[in-house]
N, C-alpha and C positions, 0 to 999 in steps of 0.2 A: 504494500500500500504506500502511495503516496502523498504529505499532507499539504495539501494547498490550502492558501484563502484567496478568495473571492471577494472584490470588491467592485458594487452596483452604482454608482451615481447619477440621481435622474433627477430633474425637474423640483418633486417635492420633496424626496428622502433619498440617504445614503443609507447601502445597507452591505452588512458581511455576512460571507460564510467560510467557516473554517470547517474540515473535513477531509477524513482521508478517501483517496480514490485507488480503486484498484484499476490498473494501466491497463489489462486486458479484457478482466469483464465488465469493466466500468461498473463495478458498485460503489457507491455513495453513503461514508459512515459520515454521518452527520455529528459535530464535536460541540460547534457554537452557529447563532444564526441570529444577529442582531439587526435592528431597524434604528433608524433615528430622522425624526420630521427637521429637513433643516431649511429648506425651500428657497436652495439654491439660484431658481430661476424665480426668485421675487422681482418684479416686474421688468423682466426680459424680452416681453413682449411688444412694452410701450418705448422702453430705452435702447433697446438693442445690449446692454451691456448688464454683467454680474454686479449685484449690487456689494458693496464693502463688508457691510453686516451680517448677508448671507453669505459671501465670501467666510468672514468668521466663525460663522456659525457648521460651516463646512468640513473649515480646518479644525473645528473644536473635536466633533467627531472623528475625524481622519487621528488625531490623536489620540481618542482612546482607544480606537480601533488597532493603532500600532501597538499599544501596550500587549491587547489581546492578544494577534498575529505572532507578536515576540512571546511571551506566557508558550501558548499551542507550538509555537518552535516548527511555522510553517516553511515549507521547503523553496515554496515558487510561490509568487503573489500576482496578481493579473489584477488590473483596476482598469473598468471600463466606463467611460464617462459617455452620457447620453443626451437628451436633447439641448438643456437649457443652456452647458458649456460647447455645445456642437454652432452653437447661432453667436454666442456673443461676441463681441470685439473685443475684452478682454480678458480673453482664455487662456492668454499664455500668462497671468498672473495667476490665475486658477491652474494651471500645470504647473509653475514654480511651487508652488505652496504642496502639491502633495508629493512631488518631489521631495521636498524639502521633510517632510514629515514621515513618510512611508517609503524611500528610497525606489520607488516605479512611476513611469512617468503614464500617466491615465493616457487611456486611448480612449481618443473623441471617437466613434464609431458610427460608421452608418446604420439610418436607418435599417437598411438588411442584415447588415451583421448584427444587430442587436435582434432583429426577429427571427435571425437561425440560431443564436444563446437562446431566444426566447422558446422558442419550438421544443430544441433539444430537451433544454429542462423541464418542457412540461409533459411531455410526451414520450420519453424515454420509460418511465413505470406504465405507463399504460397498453404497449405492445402485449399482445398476445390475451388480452381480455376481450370476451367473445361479446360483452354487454355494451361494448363502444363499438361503434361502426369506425370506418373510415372511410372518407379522407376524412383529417380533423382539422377543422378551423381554428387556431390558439390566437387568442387576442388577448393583447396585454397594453392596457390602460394606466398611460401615465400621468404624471405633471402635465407636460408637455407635447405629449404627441401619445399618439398609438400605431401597436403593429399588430398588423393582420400577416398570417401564414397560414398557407392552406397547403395541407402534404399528408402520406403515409407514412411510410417508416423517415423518409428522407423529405427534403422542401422542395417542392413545386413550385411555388411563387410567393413570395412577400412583398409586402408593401408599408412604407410608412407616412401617416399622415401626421399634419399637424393639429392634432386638437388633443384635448388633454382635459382634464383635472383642474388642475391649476388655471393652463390659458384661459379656460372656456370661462374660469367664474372671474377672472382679472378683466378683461375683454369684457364680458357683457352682465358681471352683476356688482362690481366695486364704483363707488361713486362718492366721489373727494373723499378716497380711500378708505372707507367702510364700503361691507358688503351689504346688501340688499338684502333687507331679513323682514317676511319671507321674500321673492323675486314676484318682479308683475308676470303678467302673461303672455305680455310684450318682452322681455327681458328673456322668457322663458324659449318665446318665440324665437328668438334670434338666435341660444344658442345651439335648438333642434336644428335649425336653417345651416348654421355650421357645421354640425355633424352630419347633416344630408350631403352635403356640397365634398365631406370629406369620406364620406363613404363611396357616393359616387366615381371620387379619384380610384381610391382602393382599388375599385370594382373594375376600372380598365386594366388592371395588372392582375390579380388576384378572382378566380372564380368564388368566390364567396357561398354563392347560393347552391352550388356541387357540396359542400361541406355533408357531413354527417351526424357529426361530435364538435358541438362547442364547446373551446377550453378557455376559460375567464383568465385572467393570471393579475397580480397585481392590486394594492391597496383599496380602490374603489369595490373590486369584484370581490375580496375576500371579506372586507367591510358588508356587505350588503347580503353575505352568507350567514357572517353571525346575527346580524339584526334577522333575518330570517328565521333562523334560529333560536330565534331569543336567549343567547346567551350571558349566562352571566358575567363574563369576561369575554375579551379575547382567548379561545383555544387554537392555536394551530391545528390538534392533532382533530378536531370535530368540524373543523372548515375546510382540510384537505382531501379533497375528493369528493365534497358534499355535492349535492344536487340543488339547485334553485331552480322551480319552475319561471315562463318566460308573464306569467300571472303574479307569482308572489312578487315579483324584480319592478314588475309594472305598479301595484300596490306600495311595494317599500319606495321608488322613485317619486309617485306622487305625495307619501304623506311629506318625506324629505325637501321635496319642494313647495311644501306648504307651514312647513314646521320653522318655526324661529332658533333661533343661537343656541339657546336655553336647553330647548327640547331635544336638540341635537346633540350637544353636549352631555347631556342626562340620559343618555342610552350608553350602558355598565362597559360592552366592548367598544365603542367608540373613540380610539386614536383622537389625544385635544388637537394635533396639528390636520386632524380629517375633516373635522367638524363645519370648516365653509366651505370647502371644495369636496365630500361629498357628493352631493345633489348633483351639481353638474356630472362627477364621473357616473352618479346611477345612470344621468337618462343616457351618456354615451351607451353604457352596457345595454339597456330597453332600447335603444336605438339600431345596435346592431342585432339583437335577436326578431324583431319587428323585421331589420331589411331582409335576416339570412333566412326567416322564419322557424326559427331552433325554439323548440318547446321546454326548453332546460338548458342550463349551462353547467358543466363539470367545473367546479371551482379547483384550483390550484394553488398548493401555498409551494410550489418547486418552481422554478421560471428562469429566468436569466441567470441569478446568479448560478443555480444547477449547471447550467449552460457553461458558463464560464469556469466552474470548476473542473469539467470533465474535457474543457479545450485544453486545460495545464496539464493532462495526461496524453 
């Protein structure tokens, strides 16, 4: 076995995983698997540039995350940087810095490379289960953008759009920098119209509506497992692999978008850094199960970084 970590940085969180992998049959002993909301891409959208503060807030976790890395005594470290430092203009302070801190310098990666990490990891455990069709569709909903992959064993096609999490509710529900609590209908409107417009990109690269098995991956999708759920915390181990029908998704996305700060807050598994961007990631997810027509979506708590572990092998 070999022990890697894995480092994810995306739009609204930085995340690790440490774990040994075996080089030939690619199993995955899971050691450590940390998350931290830093929200990197705080208005990346409107400035084009990383702001100082989440800059900081970046580096604050890249440094606990070293201590950890050093601690598990990993062998090879891969840090892969995704939409919000892919766009800005200044990314190369954002590469100095985790340089500086984690001695690897983050790869900006494309939108497809980050949806073949995304695929591998979510889809590597589910081979040879007769209860999942294929082809499977793995979307993974971020801050900043989403990836669609449509494949069997291997990827067919990927595609990344810009909509997200984060962008969608900066863009169209923050106003003199509060968010719109709850959003109008016009508000709402606008940012279904964006998710159409970017579904439809998808959909020239990506056969979407061939899918069989949809696989959620990522904060929004796992977030809206548990509130399905009713659980009383966050569990990873009762969210992976869960089932959400495309009814319960539609239900939890309207009351979300009708619930104030408060009420969103006060839900027991609720991530404090999910709690405004939410609502937007629900209706992305009801947005793609509506176009692909998928009566359930497989949730995933394995995704990218999985991905990126089993590339260091």
């Amino acid at each position: 076995m070999t022990r890697v970590a894995a480092v994810d940085c995306g739009t609204n969180s930085i995340r690790l995983l440490v774990a040994d992998v075996h080089p030939d049959t690619g199993e995955l002993a899971e050691l450590e698997r940390r998350m931290t909301i830093v929200r990197l891409g705080q208005g990346v959208d409107r400035t084009g540039r990383l702001a100082p503060e989440a800059l900081e807030r970046t580096f604050a976790a890249c440094r606990e995350y070293a201590a950890v890395i050093a601690e598990h005594g990993a062998e090879r470290v891969r840090f892969v940087a995704t939409s919000a430092s892919r766009d800005a203009e200044n990314r190369d302070e954002f590469v100095r810095g985790v340089v500086d801190i984690l001695g690897v310098e983050p790869e900006v990666v494309s939108g497809d490379q980050e949806a073949e990490f995304s695929f591998t990891g979510a889809t590597r455990e589910l081979t040879g289960r007769s209860d999942l069709k294929r082809p499977y569709l793995v979307v993974d909903i971020g801050g900043g953008s989403t990836e669609f992959v449509v494949g069997e064993e291997h990827v067919r096609a990927a595609r990344s759009v810009d909509v997200g999490c984060v962008r969608m509710t900066e863009r169209h529900l923050v106003r003199d920098g509060v968010v719109s609590d709850p959003p109008s209908a016009a508000q709402i409107a606008a940012i279904r119209a964006d998710i159409e417009a970017a579904l439809d990109l998808a959909e020239e690269t990506v056969p979407l509506r061939e899918a069989r098995t949809l696989v959620g991956l990522a904060g929004s999708v796992t977030t809206v497992s548990a509130i399905a759920q009713d659980l009383p915390e966050y569990d990873s181990a009762r969210i992976h692999h869960s089932r959400v029908s495309r009814d319960r998704v539609r239900e939890i996305t309207e009351w979300l978008l009708r619930s104030t700060h408060a009420e969103r807050a006060a839900v027991p598994s609720m991530h404090p850094g999910r709690v405004d961007v939410i609502a937007a990631g629900a209706l992305v997810l009801l947005a793609i199960m509506e176009r692909v027509g998928a009566e359930e979506v497989v949730v995933s708590e394995h995704d990218i970084l999985d991905g990126i572990a089993w590339s260091l092998v």
